[in-house]
Biopython code that builds the backbone (N, CA, C, O; Angstrom):
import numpy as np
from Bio.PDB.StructureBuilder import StructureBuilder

atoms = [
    (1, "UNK", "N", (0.853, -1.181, 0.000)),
    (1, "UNK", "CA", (0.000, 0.000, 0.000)),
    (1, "UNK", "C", (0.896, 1.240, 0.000)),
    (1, "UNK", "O", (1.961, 1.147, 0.610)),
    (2, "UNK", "N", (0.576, 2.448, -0.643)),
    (2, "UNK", "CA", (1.370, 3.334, -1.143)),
    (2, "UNK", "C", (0.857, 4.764, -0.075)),
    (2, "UNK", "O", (-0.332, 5.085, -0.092)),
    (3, "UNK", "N", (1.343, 5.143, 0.358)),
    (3, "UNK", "CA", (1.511, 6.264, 1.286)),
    (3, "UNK", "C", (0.505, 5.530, 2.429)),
    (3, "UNK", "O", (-0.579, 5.842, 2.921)),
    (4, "UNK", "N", (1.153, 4.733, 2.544)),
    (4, "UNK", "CA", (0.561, 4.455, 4.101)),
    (4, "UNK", "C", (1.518, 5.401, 5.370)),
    (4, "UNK", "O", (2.650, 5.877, 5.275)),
    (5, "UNK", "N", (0.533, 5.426, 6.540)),
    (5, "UNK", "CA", (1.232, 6.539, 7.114)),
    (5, "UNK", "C", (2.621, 5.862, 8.029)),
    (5, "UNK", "O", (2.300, 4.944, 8.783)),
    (6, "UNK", "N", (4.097, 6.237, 8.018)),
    (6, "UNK", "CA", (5.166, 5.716, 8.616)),
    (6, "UNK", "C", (5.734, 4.756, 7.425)),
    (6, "UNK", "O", (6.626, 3.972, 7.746)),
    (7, "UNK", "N", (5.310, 4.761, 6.157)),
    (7, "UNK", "CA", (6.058, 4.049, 5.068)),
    (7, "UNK", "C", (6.558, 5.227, 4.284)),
    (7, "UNK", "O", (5.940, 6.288, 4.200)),
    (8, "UNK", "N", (7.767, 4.966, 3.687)),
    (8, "UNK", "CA", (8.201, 5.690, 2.881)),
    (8, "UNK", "C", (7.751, 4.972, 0.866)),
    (8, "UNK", "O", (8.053, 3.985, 0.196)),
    (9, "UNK", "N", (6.820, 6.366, 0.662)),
    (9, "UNK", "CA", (6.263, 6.410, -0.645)),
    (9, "UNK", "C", (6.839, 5.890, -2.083)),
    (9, "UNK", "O", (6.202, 5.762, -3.128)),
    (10, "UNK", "N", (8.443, 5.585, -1.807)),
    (10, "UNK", "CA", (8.720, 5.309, -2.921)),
    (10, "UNK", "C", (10.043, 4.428, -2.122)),
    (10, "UNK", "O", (10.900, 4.900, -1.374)),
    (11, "UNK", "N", (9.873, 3.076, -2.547)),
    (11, "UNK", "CA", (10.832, 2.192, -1.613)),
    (11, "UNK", "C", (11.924, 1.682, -2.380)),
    (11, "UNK", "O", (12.900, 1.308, -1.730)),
    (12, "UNK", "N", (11.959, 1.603, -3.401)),
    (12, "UNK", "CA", (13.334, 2.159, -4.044)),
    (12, "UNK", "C", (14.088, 2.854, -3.883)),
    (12, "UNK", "O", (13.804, 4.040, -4.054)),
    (13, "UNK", "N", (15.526, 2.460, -3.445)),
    (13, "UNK", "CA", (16.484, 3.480, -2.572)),
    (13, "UNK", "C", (17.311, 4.103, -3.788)),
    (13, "UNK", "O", (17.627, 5.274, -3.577)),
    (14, "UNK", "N", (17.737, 3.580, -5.023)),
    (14, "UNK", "CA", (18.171, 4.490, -6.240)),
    (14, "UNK", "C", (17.223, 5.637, -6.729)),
    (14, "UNK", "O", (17.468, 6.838, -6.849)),
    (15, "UNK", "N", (16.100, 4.951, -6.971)),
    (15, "UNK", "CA", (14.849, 6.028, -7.441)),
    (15, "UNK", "C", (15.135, 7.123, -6.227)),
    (15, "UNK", "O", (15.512, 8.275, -6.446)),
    (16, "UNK", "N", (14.923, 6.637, -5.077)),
    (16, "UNK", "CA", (14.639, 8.113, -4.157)),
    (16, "UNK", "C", (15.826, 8.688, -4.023)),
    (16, "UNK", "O", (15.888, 9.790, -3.477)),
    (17, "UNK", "N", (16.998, 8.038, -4.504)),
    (17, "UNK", "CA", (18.302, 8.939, -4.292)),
    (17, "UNK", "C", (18.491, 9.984, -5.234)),
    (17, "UNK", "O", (19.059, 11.036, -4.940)),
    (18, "UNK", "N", (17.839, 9.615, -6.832)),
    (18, "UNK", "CA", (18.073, 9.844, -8.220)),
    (18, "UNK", "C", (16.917, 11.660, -7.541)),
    (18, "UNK", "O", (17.374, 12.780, -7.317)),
    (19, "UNK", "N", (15.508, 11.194, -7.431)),
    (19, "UNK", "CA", (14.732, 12.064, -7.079)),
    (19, "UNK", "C", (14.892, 13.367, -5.888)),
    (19, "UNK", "O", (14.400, 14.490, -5.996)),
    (20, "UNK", "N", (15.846, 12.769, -4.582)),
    (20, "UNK", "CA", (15.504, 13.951, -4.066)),
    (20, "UNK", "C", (17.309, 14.587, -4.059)),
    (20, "UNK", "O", (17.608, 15.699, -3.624)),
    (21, "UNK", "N", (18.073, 13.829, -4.500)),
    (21, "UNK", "CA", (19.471, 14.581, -4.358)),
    (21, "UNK", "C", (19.547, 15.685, -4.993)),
    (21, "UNK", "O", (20.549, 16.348, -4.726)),
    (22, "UNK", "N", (18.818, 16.126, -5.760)),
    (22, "UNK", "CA", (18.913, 17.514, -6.571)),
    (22, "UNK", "C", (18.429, 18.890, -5.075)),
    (22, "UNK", "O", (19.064, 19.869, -4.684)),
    (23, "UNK", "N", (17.013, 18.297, -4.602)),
    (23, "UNK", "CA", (16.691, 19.101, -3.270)),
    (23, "UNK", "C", (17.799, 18.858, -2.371)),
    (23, "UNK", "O", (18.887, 19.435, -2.386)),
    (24, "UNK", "N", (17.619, 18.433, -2.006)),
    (24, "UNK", "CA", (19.097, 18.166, -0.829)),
    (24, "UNK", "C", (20.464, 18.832, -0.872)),
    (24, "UNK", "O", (21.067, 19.488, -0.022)),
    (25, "UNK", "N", (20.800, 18.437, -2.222)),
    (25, "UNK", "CA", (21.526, 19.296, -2.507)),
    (25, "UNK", "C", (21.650, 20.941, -2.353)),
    (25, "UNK", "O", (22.462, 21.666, -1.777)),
    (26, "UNK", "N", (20.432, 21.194, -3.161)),
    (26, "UNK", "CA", (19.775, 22.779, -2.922)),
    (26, "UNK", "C", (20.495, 23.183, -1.392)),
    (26, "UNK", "O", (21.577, 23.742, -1.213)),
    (27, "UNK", "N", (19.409, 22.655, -0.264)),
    (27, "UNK", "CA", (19.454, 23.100, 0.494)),
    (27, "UNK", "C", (20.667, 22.486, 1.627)),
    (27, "UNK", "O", (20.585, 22.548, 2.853)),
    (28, "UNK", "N", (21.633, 21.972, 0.935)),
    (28, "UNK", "CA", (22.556, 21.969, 1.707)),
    (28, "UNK", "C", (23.929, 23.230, 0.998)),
    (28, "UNK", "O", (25.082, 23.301, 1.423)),
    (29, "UNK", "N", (23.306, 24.110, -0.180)),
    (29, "UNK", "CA", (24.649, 24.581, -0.574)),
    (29, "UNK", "C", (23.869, 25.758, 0.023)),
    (29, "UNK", "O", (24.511, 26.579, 0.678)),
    (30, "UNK", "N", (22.545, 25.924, -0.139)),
    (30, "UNK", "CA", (21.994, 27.169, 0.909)),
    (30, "UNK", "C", (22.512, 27.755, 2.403)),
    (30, "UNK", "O", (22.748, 28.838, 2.938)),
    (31, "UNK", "N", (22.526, 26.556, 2.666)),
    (31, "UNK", "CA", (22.653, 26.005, 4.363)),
    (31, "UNK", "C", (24.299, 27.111, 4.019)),
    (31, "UNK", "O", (24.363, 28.331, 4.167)),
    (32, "UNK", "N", (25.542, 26.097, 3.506)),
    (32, "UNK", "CA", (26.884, 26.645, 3.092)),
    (32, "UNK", "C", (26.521, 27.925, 2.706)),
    (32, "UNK", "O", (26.847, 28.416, 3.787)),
    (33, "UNK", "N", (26.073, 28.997, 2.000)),
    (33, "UNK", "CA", (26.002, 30.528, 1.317)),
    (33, "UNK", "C", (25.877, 30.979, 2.369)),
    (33, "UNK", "O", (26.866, 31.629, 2.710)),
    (34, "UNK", "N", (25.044, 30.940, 3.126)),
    (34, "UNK", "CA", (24.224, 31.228, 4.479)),
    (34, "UNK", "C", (25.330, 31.477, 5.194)),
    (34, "UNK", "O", (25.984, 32.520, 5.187)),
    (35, "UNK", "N", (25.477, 30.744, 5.657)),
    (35, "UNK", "CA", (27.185, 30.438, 6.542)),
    (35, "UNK", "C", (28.363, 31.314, 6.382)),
    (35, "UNK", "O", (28.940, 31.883, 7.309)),
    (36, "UNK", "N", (28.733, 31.389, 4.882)),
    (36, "UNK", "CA", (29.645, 31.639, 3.989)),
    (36, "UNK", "C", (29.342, 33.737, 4.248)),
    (36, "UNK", "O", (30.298, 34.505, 4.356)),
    (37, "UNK", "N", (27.738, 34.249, 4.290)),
    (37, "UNK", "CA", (27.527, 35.320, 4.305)),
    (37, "UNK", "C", (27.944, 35.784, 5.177)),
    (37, "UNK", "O", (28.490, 36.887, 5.155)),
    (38, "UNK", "N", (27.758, 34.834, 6.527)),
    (38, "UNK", "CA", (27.457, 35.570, 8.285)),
    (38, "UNK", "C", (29.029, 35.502, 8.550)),
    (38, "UNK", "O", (29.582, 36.063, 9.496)),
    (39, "UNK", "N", (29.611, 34.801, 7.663)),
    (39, "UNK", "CA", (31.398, 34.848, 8.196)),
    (39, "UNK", "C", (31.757, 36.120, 7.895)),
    (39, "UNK", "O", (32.164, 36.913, 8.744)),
    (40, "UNK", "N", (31.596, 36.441, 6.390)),
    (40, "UNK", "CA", (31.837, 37.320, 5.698)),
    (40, "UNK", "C", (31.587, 38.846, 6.242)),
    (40, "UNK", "O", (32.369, 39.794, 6.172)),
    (41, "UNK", "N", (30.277, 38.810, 6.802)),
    (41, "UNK", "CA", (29.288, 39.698, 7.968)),
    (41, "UNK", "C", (30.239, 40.390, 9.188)),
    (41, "UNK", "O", (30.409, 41.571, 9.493)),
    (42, "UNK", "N", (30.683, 39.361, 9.647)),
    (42, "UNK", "CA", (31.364, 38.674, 10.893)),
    (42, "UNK", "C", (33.065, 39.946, 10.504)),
    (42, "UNK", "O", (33.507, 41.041, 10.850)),
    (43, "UNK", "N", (33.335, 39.025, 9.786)),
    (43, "UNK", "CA", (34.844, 40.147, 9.108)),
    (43, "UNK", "C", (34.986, 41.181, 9.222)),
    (43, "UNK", "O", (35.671, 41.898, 9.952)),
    (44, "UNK", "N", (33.894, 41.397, 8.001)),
    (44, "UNK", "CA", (33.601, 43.086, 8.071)),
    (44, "UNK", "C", (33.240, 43.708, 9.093)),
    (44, "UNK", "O", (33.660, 44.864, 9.131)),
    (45, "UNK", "N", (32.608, 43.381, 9.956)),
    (45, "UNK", "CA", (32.532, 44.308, 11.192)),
    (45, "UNK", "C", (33.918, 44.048, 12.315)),
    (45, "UNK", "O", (34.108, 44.639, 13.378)),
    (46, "UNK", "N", (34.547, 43.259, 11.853)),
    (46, "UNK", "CA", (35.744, 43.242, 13.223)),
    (46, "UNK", "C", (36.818, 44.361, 12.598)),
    (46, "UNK", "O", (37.362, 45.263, 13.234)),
    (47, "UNK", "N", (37.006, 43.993, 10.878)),
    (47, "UNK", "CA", (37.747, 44.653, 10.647)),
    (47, "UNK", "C", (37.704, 46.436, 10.387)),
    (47, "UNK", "O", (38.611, 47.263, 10.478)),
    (48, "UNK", "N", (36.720, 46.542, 10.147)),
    (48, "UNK", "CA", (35.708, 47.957, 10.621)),
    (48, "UNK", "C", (35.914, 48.183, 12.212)),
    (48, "UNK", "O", (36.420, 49.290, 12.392)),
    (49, "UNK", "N", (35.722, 47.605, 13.218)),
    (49, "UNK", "CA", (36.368, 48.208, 14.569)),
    (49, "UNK", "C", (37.558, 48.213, 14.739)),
    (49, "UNK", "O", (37.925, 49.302, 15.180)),
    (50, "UNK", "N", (38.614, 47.279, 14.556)),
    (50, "UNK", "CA", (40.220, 47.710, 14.552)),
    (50, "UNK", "C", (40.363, 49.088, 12.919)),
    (50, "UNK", "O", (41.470, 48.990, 12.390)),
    (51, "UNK", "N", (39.948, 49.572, 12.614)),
    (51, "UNK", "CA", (40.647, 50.491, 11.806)),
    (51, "UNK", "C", (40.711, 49.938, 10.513)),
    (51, "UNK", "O", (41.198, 50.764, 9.741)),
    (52, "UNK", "N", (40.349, 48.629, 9.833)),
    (52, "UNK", "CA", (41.604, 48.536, 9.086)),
    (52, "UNK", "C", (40.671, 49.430, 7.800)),
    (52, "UNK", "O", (39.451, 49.576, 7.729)),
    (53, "UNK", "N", (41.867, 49.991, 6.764)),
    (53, "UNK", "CA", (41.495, 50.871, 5.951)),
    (53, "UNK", "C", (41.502, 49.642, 4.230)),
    (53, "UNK", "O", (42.056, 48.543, 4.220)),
    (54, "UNK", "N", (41.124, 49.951, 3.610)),
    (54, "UNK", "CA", (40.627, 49.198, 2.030)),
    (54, "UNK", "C", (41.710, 49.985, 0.749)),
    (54, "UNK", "O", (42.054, 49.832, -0.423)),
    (55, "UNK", "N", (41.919, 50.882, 1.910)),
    (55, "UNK", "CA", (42.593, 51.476, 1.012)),
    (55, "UNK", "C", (44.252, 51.024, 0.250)),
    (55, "UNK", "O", (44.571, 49.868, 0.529)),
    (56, "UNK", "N", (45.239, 51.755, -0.601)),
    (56, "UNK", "CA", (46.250, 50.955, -0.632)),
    (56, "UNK", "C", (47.444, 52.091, -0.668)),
    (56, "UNK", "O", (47.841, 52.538, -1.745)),
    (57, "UNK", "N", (47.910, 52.462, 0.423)),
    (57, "UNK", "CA", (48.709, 53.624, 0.944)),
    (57, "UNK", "C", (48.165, 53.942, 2.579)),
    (57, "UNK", "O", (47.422, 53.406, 3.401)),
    (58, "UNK", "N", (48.986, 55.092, 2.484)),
    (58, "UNK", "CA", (48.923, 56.284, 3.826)),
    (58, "UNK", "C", (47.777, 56.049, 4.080)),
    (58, "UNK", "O", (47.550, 55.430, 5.120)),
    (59, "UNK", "N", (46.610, 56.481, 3.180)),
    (59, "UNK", "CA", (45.616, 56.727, 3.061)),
    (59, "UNK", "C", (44.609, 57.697, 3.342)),
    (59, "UNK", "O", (43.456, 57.522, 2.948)),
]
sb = StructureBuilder()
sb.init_structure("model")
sb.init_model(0)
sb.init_chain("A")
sb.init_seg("    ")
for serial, (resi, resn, name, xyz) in enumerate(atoms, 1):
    if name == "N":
        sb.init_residue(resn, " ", resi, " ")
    sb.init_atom(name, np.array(xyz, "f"), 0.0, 1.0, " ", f" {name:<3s}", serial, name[0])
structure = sb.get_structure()
């Protein structure tokens, strides 16, 4: 029986790998950008309180 409740809908473990690795994927490189932003976030404001300048000289 097909979506019975506590069975998984498609019991083929290639099929469901083939089907949801594209989502998964998604939201695991999301998950990483995400991450990747708040570091980035993170930087810029430390290096913004010590001084540091962007510039390339005296300045």
């Amino acid at each position: 029986m097909f979506g019975a409740p506590g069975e998984i809908r498609t019991p083929d473990r290639l099929v469901r790998s083939q089907v949801l690795y594209p989502a998964e994927l998604r939201a695991r490189l999301a998950g990483y950008y995400r991450g990747i932003w708040i570091i980035r976030q993170r930087l810029f404001q430390h290096l913004g309180s010590v001084g540091f300048s962007w510039g390339r000289g005296g300045g």
